[in-house]
N, C-alpha and C positions, 0 to 999 in steps of 0.2 A: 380926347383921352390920352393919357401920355403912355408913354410904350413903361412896360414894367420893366425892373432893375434883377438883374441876376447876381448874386453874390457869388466873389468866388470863390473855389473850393480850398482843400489843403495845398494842394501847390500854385496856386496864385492865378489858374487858368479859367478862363467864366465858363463855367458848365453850362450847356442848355436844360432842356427838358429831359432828353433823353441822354443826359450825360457822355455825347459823343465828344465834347472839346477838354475831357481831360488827360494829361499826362502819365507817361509811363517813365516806370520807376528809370529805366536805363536810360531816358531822354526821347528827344520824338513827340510832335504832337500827334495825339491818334486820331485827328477828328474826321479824314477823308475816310480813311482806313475801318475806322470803329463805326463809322454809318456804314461803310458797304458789309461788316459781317456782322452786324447786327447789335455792336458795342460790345461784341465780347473782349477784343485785345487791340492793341496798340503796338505800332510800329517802335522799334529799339534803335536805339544810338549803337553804330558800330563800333566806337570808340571805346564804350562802358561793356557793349561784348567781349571785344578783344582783351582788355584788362581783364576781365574775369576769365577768362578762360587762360589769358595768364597765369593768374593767379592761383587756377585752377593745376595745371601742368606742374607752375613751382613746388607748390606746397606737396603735392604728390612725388615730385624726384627726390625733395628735401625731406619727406619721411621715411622715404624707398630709401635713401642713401645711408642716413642715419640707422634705419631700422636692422639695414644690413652688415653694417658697421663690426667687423669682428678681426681682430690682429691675436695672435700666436706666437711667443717668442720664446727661447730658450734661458734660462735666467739660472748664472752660476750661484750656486749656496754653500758655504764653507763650513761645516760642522766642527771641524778640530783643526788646528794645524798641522795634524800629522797624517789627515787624511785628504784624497784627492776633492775636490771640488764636485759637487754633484749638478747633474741638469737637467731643470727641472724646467715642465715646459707651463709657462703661465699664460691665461689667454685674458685681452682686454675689450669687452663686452659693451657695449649700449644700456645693457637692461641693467649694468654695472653702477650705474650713476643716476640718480634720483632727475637730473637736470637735462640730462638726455631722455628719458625716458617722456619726463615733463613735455619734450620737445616733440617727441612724433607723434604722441596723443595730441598735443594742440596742431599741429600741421597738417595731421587725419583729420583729425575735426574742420579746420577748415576748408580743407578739400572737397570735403562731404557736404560741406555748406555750399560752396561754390558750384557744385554741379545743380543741387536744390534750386539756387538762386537763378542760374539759365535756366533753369525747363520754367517759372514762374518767372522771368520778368515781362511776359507778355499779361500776365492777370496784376489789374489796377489794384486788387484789392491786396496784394501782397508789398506795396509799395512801402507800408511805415514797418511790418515784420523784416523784411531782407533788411532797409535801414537801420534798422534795431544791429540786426545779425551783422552787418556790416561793422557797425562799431565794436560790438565784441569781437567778432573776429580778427581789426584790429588789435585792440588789447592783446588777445593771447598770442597772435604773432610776436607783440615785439617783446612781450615780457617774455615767452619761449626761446628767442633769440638772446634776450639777455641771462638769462636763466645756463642757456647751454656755452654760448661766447664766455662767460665768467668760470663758469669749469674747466672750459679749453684753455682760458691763460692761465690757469691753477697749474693744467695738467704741462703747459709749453716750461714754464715760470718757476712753479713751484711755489713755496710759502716757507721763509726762514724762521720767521717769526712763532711759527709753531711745529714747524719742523716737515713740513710735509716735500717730500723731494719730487721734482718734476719727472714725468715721465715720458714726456713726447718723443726725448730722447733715447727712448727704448722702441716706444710704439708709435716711429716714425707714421708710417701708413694709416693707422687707427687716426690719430689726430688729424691728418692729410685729409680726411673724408669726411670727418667730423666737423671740421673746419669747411670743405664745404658746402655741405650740406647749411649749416648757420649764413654763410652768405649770399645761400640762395633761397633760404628761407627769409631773408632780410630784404631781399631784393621784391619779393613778392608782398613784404609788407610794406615795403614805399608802394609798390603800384597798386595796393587797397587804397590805402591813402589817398592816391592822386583820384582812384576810382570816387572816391567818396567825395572827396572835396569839389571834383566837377558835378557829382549830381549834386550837393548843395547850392552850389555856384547857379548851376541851371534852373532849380526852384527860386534861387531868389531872384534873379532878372526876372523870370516869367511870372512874378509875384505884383500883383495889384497892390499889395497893401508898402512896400516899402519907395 
C-alpha cells in the first residue's frame, strides 16, 4: 500500500495530521515546539520581532512628537502708519493642518496595530489578518508621510503661484519637529516594508508549489 500524500498548506509547509508542521506568521517552523505544547503556537523569528517592535516604538515617538508639536510667536501688525506696531502673539498648532492631523491618527493606528500584531504572532490562525493589516498599515504610513512632508515644504517653501507665504521662517522650532517627526515616521515605514517583504520571501522558499 503506498504511504498517503499530505497537501500542503497556505504557506507551502506539509501539515501532518495534527497540523504540528506549520508556520508562524513572524517565520519559525513550529513543528518541535507545537508538539510539545499541544499545537497551540509556534516559535517566532527574532528578526520580524525586532522590526515590529521597531516599528512599534517609531510610530509612537512620531505621533508623540507631532502630537505635541506647538510653537508661539510674537507677530508685528500695522494698523495705520501713524500708529505703533502691535504684538500680537500667534501660535502654530498640529490640529492647525488637516495633513498633520492626518498624520498622528495614521501613526496612532499603527502603533495600535503593532502591539496587537506581537501579543498574536504566536496564534497560526492570525497569520493572513496581521498580513492583511501589515499592508494597510503600510499604505497609511507612507501616504501620511506624504500627506504631512508636502505641507512641510508648503510651510519651509511657500507657494508664489497663489500667494501663500512660507512660514518656517517664523516657526523655526514648529517645522524643526514636524519635520522630524515625518522622518521618523518614514523610517518606520521602510522597516514595515522590509518586515513584509521577508515574510513573503520566507513563504515563498518554504512553498512546495513554486
Amino acid at each position: 500500500m503506498e504511504a498517503s500524500r499530505v497537501k500542503p498548506g497556505f504557506n507551502g509547509v506539509g501539515a501532518g495530521l495534527d497540523g504540528s508542521s506549520r508556520r508562524g506568521y513572524m517565520g519559525g517552523v513550529g513543528a518541535a515546539a507545537a508538539a510539545g505544547s499541544g499545537g497551540r503556537g509556534s516559535p517566532v523569528d527574532a528578526c520580524g520581532v525586532s522590526l515590529r517592535v521597531f516599528v512599534l516604538a517609531a510610530t509612537l515617538a512620531a505621533a508623540v512628537v507631532m502630537g505635541v508639536d506647538r510653537q508661539t510667536r510674537n507677530i508685528q501688525i500695522t494698523l495705520a502708519d501713524t500708529l505703533p506696531p502691535l504684538q500680537v502673539p500667534v501660535a502654530a498648532k498640529w490640529s492647525y493642518s488637516s495633513a498633520f492631523v492626518y498624520f498622528v491618527v495614521a501613526n496612532a493606528m499603527v502603533c495600535v496595530f503593532s502591539a496587537a500584531a506581537l501579543a498574536a504572532c504566536r496564534r497560526r490562525g492570525a497569520v493572513v489578518p496581521v498580513m492583511v493589516g501589515d499592508l494597510l498599515a503600510l499604505a497609511l504610513l507612507f501616504s501620511a508621510v506624504g500627506a504631512a512632508a508636502e505641507f512641510g515644504i508648503l510651510g519651509e517653501r511657500g507657494n508664489s503661484h497663489v500667494r501663500w507665504a512660507k512660514v518656517c521662517n517664523v516657526y523655526g522650532a514648529f517645522c524643526e519637529r514636524a519635520m522630524a517627526a515625518v522622518i521618523v515616521s518614514l523610517i518606520a515605514a521602510f522597516a514595515n516594508l522590509v518586515m513584509l517583504m521577508l515574510t513573503i520571501l520566507a513563504i515563498h522558499k518554504s512553498s512546495s508549489y513554486y
